[in-house]
Structure formats: structure tokens, C-alpha cells
N, C-alpha and C positions, 0 to 999 in steps of 0.2 A: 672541796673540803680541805680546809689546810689542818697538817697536823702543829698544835700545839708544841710552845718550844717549854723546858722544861724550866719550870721558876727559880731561880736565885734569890729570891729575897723575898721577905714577907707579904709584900703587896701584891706582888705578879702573884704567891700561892694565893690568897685571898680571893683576886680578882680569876680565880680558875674554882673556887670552891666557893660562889655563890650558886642558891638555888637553882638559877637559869642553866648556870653550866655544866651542873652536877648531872641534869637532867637532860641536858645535854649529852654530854658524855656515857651515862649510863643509857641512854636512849640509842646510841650507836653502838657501842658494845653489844647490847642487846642484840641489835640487828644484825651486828654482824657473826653473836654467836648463833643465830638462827640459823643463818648457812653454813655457818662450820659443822652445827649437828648435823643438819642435813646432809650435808656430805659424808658424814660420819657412818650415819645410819643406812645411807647408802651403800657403805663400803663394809657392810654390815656388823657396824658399832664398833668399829675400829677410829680411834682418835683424831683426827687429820693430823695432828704433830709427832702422831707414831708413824702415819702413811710418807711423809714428809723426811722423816728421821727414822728408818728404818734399823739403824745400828744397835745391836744388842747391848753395847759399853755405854751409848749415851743414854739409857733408858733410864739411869736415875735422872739425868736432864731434864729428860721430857715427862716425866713421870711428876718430876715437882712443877715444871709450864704448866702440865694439866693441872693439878692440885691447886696451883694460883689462880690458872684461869676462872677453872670452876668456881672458887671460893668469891671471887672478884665476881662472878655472874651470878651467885648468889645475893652480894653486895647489891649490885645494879639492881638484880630485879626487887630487892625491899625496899630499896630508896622509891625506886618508882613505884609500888604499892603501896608505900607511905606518902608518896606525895598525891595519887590520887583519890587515898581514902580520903586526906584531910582535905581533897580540894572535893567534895561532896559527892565521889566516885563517878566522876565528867572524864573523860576524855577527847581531847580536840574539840572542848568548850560545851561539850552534850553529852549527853545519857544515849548516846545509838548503841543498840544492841550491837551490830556486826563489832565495831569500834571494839566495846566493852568486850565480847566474846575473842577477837584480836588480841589485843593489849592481855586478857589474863591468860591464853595458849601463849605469848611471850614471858610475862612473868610466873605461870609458875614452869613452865620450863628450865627458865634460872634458877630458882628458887631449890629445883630438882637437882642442881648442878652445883650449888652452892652446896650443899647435903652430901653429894658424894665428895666431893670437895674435902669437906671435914671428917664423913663417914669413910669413904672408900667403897664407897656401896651407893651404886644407880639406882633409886628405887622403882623410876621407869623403866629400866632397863632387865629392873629381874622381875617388875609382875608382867611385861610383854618383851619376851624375848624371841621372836620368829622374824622371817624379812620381808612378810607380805608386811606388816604389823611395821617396821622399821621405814621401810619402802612408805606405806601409807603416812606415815609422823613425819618425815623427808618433805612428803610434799604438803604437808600442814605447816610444815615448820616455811619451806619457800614460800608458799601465799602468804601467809600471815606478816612476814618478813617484808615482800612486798606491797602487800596491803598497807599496813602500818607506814611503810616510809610514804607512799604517794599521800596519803591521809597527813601524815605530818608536814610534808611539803606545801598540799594544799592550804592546810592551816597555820603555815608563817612559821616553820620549824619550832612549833609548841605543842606538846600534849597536854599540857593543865592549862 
């Protein structure tokens, strides 16, 4: 996977913010906030970029990473819940349940992170707050994470 160099001029942003690459993009972020929760929830709801940066002075730093991240992973997972409303709610070209049940534990996940994002308040994280509970969503959030990217690779790195 190469990362993306960063645009200079209107064409390169353009040719980086067509639908394919949006979905793209947001389609990885995803994936890859899955395992950061997961580790998170693991480490029982501790941030990874707090576990990471444990420094008490840098906490406004990380404290606005998080606020971005989240809000960005609220971003992702709407786009791609708008892209697969309007694409007849298909994922990887079918209506498969597992598919469908994957893809919406990915997006509203974001969705939930997007929210605290804005709010400051996990709304998953205060109506189940225990680490059997955290422990269990860890490893929802790894399969699904993995699920979904095998499932996309199989299908030609497309979910719509």
C-alpha cells in the first residue's frame, strides 16, 4: 500500500477526492481504526495515543489527535454509509448478510467515535463499561476488521 503524497495543485487534490478514492481512504481508516479500538479496549479504554504518549504536558496534544481522529472516523464511516445507502445497501456487489452485518459493526463504530469526537462523551463506552464487555468488542472489532479487508481484497479492493 503506498501512502499518498500530499497535493500541490488542484488536479492532484481532485484526482485524490473522486468517489473511488474517498472510499478508498475512508475504507482504510476504518480498518485501521478497528484495531486501534481494539487495542484500546483491550488496554481497557485507554486511547492507544495516550498508551503511546504517556506524558502528562502532552495531553493537550493528544487529547486534540484523539478529537481529530475520532471526528475523521465519524467522517469515514458516513461517507461510506452514504455511499452504500445510495448504492442499494450492497456491499462487495450483494446483499450477504455476514458482509452487511461486518460493514455496519464498522460503521457504526465510527459513527460512535465521530460523536465523541464532537461530544466528548463515548456513548459506547458509558452504556457498557466492564472488560469482559470491552475484551468481547476487541475481538468483534478484530474479525470484522479482518473480515472486511479479505472480503475487499477478494472483490478488487471495492466495497460498492
Amino acid at each position: 500500500m503506498e501512502i499518498p503524497k500530499i497535493p500541490k495543485t488542484a488536479e492532484e487534490l481532485k484526482a485524490h477526492t473522486t468517489p473511488d478514492k474517498l472510499e478508498y481512504y475512508a475504507f482504510l481508516w476504518s480498518e485501521a481504526r478497528l484495531a486501534l479500538g481494539a487495542v484500546a479496549l483491550l488496554a481497557g479504554g485507554i486511547p492507544v495515543v495516550r498508551l503511546v504518549i504517556p506524558f502528562g504536558f502532552l495531553s493537550g496534544i493528544t487529547g486534540l489527535i484523539l478529537t481529530v481522529a475520532w471526528i475523521i472516523s465519524g467522517v469515514a464511516s458516513a461517507y461510506l454509509g452514504y455511499r452504500w445507502y445510495i448504492g442499494g445497501r450492497k456491499i462487495f456487489g450483494a446483499e450477504e448478510m455476514k458482509d452487511t452485518i461486518a460493514f455496519l459493526v464498522s460503521t457504526v463504530s465510527g459513527l460512535n467515535l465521530g460523536i465523541t469526537g464532537l461530544s466528548a462523551k463515548n456513548i459506547g463506552m458509558t452504556i457498557f463499561s466492564a472488560q469482559l464487555i470491552y475484551s468481547l468488542t476487541a475481538i468483534l472489532y478484530i474479525t470484522t476488521a479482518l473480515y472486511l479487508y479479505w472480503r475487499w481484497n477478494s472483490a478488487g479492493k471495492k466495497l460498492f
